[in-house]
N, C-alpha and C positions, 0 to 999 in steps of 0.2 A: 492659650492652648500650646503646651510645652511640647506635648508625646502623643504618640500617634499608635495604634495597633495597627498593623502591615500585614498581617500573617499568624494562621491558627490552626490548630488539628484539636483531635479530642478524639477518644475509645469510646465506644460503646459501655457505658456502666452495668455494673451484676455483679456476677460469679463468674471471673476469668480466672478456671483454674490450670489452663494452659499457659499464662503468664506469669513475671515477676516484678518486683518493683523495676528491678533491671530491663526485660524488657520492656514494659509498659511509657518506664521514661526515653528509652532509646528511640522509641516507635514514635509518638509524639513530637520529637526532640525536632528528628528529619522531616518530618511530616509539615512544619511548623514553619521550615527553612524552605522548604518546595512550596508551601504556599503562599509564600513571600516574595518566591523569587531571589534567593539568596542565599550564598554560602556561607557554610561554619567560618571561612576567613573573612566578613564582615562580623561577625561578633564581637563585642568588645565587653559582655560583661554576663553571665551565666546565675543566672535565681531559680532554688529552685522550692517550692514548697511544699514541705513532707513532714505533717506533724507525728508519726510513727508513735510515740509513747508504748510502746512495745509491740506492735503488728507484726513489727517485719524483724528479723534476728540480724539484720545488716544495718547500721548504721552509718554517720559517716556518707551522705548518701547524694551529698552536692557533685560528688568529684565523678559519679556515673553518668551525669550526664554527657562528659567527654566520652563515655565508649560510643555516642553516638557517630562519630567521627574521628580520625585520628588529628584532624586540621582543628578542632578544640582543644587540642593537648595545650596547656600554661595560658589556656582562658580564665579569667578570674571566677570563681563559683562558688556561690554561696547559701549554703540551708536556710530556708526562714522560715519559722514558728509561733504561732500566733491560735492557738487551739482550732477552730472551726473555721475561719478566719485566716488559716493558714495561707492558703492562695490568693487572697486578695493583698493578705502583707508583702508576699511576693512580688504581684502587680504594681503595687503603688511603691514597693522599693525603686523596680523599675525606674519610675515614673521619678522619682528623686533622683535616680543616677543621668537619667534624660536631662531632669532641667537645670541639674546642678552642670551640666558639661562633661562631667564625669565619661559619659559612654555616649554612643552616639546609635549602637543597634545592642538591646538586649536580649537573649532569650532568658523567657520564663516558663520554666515547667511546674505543676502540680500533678502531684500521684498520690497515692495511697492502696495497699493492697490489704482488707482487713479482713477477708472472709475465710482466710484461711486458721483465724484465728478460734480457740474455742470458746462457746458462748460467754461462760463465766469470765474469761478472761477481755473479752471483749469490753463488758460491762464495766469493769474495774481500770483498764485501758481508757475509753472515756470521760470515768468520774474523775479521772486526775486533771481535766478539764477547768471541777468546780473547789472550791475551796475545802480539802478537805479535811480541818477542825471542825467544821461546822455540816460537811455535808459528808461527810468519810463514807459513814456507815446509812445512807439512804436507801430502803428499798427499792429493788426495778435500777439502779444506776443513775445515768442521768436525764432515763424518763422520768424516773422518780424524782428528781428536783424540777421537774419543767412538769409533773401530776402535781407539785404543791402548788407549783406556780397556778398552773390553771385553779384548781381547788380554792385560793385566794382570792383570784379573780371572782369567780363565782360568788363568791360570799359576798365580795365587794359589790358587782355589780349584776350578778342573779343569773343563773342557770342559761352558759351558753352553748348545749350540745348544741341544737340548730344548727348554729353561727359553724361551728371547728367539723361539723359534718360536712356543709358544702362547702368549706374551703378545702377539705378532703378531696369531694367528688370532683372539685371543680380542677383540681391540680390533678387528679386522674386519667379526665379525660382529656385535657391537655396533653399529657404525658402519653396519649396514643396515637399522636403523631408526629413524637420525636426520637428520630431515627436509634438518639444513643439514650434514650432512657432505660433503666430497667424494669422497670413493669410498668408494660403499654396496656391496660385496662381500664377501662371505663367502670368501675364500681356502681356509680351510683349514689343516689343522696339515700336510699333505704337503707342499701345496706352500710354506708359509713356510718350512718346516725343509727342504726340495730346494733346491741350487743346480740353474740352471735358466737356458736363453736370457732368460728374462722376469722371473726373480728372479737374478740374477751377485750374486758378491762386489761388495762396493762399496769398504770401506775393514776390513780385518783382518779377523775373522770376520760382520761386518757385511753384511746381503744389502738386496736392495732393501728387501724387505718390515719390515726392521729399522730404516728410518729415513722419518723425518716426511716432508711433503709441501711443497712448494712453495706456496705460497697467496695470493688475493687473500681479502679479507673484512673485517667490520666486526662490531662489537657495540655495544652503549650500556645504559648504568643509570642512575635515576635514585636519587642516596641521599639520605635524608634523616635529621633528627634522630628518635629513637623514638615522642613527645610527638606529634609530626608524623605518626609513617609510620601511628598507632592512630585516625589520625581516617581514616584512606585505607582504599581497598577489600581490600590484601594488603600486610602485611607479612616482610620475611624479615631477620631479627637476625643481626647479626655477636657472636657469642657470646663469640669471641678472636679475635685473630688477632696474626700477627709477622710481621717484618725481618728476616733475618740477613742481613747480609754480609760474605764471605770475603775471602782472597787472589786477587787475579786468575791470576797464576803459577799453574800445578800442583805446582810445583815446590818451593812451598812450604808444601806439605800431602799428605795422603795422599787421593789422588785416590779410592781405592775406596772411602771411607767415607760421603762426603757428609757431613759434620759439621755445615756450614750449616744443612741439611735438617733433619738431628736436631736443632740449639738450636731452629727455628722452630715444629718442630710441640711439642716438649716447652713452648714459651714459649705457645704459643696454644690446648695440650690444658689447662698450668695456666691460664692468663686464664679459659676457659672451665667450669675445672671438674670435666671428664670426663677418660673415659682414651679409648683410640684404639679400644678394643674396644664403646665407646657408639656409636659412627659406622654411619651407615644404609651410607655409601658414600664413596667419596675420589673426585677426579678430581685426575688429578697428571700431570705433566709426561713424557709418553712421546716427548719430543725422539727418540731410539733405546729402541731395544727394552730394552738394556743399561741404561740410566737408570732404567724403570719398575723391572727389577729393583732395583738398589741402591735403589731411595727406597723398598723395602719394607722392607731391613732399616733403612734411618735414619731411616723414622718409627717404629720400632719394632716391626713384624708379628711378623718372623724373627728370630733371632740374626743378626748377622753372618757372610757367605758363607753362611746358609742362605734367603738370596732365593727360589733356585727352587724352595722345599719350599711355598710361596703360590703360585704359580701351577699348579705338577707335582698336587697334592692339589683345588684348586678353589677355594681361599678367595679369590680375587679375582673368578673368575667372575659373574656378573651375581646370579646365586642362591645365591652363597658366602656365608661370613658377614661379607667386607668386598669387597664389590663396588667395583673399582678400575676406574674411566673407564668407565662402563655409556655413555656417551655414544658410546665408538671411538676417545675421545683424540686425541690431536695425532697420531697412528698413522691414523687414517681421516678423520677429523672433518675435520684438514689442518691448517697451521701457520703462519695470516701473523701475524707476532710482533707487534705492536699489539694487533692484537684478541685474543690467545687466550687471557691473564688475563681477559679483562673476559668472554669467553666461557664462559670455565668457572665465574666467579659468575653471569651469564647460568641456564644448562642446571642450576647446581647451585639456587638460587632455583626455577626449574620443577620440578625434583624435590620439592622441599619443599612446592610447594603442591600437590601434584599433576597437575601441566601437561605431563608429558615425556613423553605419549602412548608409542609403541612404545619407547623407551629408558627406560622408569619403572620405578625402583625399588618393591620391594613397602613398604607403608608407613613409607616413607622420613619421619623424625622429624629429624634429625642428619648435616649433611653437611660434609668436610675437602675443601680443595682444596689443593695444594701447585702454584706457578708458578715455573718454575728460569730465573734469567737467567743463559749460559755454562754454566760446565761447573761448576755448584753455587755460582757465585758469588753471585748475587742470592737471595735463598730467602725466599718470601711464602709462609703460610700463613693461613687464614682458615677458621676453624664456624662453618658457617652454622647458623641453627635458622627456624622458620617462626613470628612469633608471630600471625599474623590471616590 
């Protein structure tokens, strides 16, 4: 246990159209520093994660995090990009400046503001995501690679609305009672699993309800070294954690497996120690409904093709015996790709101290996050544990 989270803030996700990236990272920033306990002059190194691909007409966007303060002026800061994935590159950059000696307190912000953007362009924004020789011209964007994916699946292993419905409903009603989600509703297993005026197909067997949200929002951590985080009022230990990354192509791997997914949690269940069956609870990467599926069987829940026997049975539900995104996920919570690595160490840290009010896990000891950049190409995994 090298690094330690100390201190965190987070925005309300949605349609913040009174904010900017500017504010959103400044408010975080401090926010992040008062929940620490700690001023901008114990900083020693500035990350911030902002995958932008054309949202925001400001680039260049590491150096705003100093308006946060004038006492961050000639702090070292640096953007990091990793598509979806973006904030957790962030975090575990961190985490490398931590155990390398490097720094001793880091801030890390994630942001993203993308609602400001217009639809069509939004769509084409994301798809630079996936590979595009191969996926350029996809219908739906990059629902449309993740309706093949599912579609695939299907064929492979046989018709699982069911299955992508109540991992819909179930990440829903989760998501209604946390406080910064953006859409706190309970849907329901009818209507996720109905096509409907207000749920339509969107891309293959993909319904609205089966795919993440548009999002503005922010999150910040403060890390520091252990030595460090045990003189402070809360500590939370990164136990293990991993990197994997893939082929960009799908085409040069088998897209239904998630393999990435699988080397990271197996690389960061051994760093850590435990098996996946010690975990209070995961939060993982519910890009589409279809993706929660497969990352059950490639961190290893299910066999292979038997994803929907974790959801169908309960074991993922909030009082299962592996509570998957008690938060609502990138499914309700929302999904501006800067911040939602940095978010799910954010809410996973509350869980462990006991801070996650209506979204708390029952004595949560042990928590996995999994953050997916593209379509399994970037794959961060991180245990958390609580030690103060």
């Amino acid at each position: 246990m090298t690094a330690c989270i100390v201190g965190w803030a987070h925005t309300a996700f949605g349609k913040l159209e009174t904010e900017t990236v500017e504010s959103l990272i400044i408010r975080v920033a401090n926010e992040a520093l008062d929940n620490a306990g700690i001023g901008p002059d114990d900083v020693d190194e500035i990350l911030l994660g902002h995958f932008n691909a054309g949202f925001s007409p400001q680039d260049f966007t590491a150096s705003l995090v100093l308006q946060a303060d004038p006492r961050l002026r000639f702090k070292p800061a640096t953007r990091v990009e990793n598509a979806c994935a973006t904030g957790s590159a962030a975090v575990h950059q961190a985490v490398r400046a931590v155990k390398a000696g490097d720094a001793r307190v880091v801030l890390v912000v994630g942001v993203e503001q993308m609602t400001k953007t217009p639809g069509p362009e939004i769509g084409k924004n994301l798809l630079r995501a996936s590979y595009l020789p191969e996926d350029g011209d996809t219908p739906g964007g990059f629902a449309g690679v993740f309706g093949k994916i599912a579609h695939n699946y299907f064929q492979r292993w046989g018709d699982q609305s069911d299955a992508l419905a109540m991992i819909a409903a179930k990440n829903h009603k989760n998501g209604v009672e946390n406080p910064y989600a953006q859409m706190r509703k309970d849907f329901g297993y009818d209507f996720c699993r109905t096509e409907s005026e207000k749920n339509p197909f969107v891309a293959g067997p993909l319904k609205r309800t089966d795919c993440s949200l548009v999002s503005d929002g922010a999150a910040a951590l403060v890390i520091t070294d252990t030595a460090t985080a045990l003189k402070m009022k809360k500590a939370v230990a990164f136990r293990g954690h991993a990197h994997v990354q893939d082929f960009l192509p799908m085409s040069k791997r088998d897209i239904l497996k998630f393999e990435g997914c699988t080397r990271a949690w197996g690389k960061a269940l051994g760093d850590a120690g435990i098996a996946l069956s010690d975990l209070s609870f995961v939060e993982t990467h519910d890009c589409f409904t279809v993706a929660e599926l497969i990352e059950y069987e490639a961190m290893g829940l299910t066999p292979e093709g038997q994803g929907a026997r974790a959801i169908l049975e309960g074991w993922t539900q909030k009082d299962g015996k592996l509570p998957v995104n008690p938060s609502g996920g990138l499914k309700a919570k929302g999904h501006p790709i800067g911040a939602t690595g940095v978010s799910m160490h954010v809410l996973s840290s509350m869980q462990l101290m006991g801070e996650a009010g209506g979204i708390q896990v029952k004595d949560a000891r042990l928590g996995g996050i999994f953050n997916m950049g593209g379509a399994a190409v970037a794959n961060y995994v991180s245990v958390l544990e609580r030690l103060r």
